[in-house]
N, C-alpha and C positions, 0 to 999 in steps of 0.2 A: 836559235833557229825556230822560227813559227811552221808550224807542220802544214801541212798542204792540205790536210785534211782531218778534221776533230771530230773524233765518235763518242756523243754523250750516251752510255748504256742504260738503260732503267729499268730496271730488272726485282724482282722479288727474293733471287740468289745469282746477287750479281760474282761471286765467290767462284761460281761454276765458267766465268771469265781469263780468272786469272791466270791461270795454266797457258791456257792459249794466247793469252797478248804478251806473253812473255817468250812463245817458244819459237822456232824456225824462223820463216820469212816473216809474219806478223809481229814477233818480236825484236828481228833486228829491223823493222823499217819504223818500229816504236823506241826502240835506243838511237838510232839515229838522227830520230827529230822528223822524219819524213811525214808520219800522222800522226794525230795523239786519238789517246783512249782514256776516259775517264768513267768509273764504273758509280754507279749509282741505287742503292738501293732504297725503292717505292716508300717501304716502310716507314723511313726517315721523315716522311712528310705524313704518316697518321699523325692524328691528335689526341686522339683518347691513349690511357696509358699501358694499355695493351697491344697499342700498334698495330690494331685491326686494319682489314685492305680489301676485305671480301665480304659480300652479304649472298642470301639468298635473294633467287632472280622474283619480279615481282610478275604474276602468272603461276608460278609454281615452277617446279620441274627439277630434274637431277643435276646437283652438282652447285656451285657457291658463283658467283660474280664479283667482279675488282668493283671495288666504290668509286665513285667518279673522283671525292674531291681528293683522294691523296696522290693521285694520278694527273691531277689537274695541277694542281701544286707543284709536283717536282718537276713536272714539262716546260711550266712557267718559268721556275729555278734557274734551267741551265742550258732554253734557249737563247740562242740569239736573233739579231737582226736579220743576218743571212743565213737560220736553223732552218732543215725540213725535217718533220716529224713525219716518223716511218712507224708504224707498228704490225709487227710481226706476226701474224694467223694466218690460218688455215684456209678464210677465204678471202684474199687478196688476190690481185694479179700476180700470173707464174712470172718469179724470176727468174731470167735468162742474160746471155751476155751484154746483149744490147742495155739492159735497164741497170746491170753492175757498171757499164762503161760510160751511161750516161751518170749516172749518182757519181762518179770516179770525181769529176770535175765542182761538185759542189765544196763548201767550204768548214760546214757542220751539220753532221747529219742526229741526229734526236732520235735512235732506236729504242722503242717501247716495247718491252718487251710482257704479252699477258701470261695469265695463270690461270689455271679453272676451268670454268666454260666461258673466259675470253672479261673483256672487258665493257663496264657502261658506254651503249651507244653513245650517250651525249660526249664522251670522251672524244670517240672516234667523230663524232660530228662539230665539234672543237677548235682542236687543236691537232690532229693529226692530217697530214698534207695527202700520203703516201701511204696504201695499204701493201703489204709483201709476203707472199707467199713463196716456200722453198721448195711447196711439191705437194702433191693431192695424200697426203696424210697426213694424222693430226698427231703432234707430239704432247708430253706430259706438260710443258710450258715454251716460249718462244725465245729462253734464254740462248740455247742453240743455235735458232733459228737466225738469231743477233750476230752468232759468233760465222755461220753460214757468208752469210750477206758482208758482215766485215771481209772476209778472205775473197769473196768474189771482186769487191770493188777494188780493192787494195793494187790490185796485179793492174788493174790497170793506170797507176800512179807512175809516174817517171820516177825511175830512182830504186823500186819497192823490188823487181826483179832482179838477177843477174844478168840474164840476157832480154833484151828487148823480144826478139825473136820468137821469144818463147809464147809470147802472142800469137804471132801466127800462126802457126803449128797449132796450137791448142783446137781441142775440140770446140766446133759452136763456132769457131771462128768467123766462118765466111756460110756457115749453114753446113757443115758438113762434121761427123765425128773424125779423130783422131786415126794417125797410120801407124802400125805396131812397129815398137820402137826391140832395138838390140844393141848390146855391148859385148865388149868382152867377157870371158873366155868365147872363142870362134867357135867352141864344140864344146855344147854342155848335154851330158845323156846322152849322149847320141845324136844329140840334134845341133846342126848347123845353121849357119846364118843365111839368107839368101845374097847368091854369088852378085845382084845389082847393087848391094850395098857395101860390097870391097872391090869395087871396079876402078872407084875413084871417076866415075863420068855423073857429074853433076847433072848435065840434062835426063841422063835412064835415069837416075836415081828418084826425082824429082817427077816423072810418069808415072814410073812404080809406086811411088807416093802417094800419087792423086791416084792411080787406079784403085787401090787399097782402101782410102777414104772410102769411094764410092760404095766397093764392095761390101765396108762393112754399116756405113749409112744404112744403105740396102736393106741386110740380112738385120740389123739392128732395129735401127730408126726410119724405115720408110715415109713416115708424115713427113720428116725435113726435107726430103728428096721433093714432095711434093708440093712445097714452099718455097722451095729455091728456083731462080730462073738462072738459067745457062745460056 
């Protein structure tokens, strides 16, 4: 079965991977053949016999820089034809659902993953298609970051979920947060379930639902409210 969708990782400890394409939903939708993952580490493509990857930046200043050509090299390696090179930092565009659902439909994605204080511009001026950010803080490397962006896009792959539906519902969906969910036991602590959710009347239910959203948008997320047209 050809997977639907092939994630080349490139990564400095691409190791920090492997846990998670193995576990839950990202792992059975990688045994089933639905996407593949193939993990890759940078170093593989130094040439000196130290396997160097980073220099000091040239200007001065704190902290080391990825060399261009070992980065240059393994991008070349294990794109393809129909590859979009994405690299992972701090100032890309914010990902959201829209840009996990649009990438959903591509057929291999090229995740570059930096180290340090980030990678040689000429890289990113290059070969990379796609800058992506997971949020206005900066982590120790964008291995994470990698693994972030796989589970975003993934959900929305035919197949990758159990229920379809679970899209909708989800936060972000349609520009609004998520309505507080409840199971069994009916009485835990003292506290009970609210009585529209054991009515069994599918239209209260589905009010109550969207009034929740709203409220807690609201008290949460006000900018989305302000984005959204009703």
């Amino acid at each position: 079965m050809c997977p639907k969708l092939q994630f080349d990782c490139l990564s400095l400890f691409p190791e920090m991977l492997e846990g998670f394409i193995s576990s839950s939903i990202v792992g059975r939708a990688v045994r089933s053949g639905i996407i593949g993952v193939n993990l890759h580490n940078i170093r593989d493509w130094a040439t000196d016999k130290h396997h160097i990857t980073d220099d000091s930046p040239f200007g001065g200043g704190a902290g080391m820089v990825m060399r261009p050509e070992p980065i240059f090299a393994a991008v070349n390696a294990v794109k393809q034809k129909s590859s979009k090179v994405i690299y992972l930092c701090p100032d890309g565009e914010l990902l959201n659902s829209s840009i996990a659902q649009e990438l959903s439909v591509e057929k291999n994605l090229v995740l570059l993953s930096g180290h340090y204080e980030g990678i040689d511009q000429r890289v990113r001026d290059l070969v990379v298609d796609r800058e992506i950010s997971i949020g206005d803080y900066v982590l120790t490397n964008g291995t994470l970051a990698s693994a972030v962006l796989i589970d975003a896009i993934i959900r929305y792959i035919p197949g990758v979920l159990g229920s379809e539906q679970s899209l909708v519902q989800d936060s972000f969906s349609d520009g609004l947060l998520t309505f507080p969910q409840y199971t069994r036991p009916a009485i835990f602590m003292d506290m009970g379930v609210p009585e529209v959710l054991l009515s069994g009347n599918h239209q209260l239910i589905d009010a109550w639902r969207q009034e929740k959203r709203l409220e807690r948008t609201m008290k949460v997320r006000p900018d989305l409210l302000a984005k959204k047209k009703f």
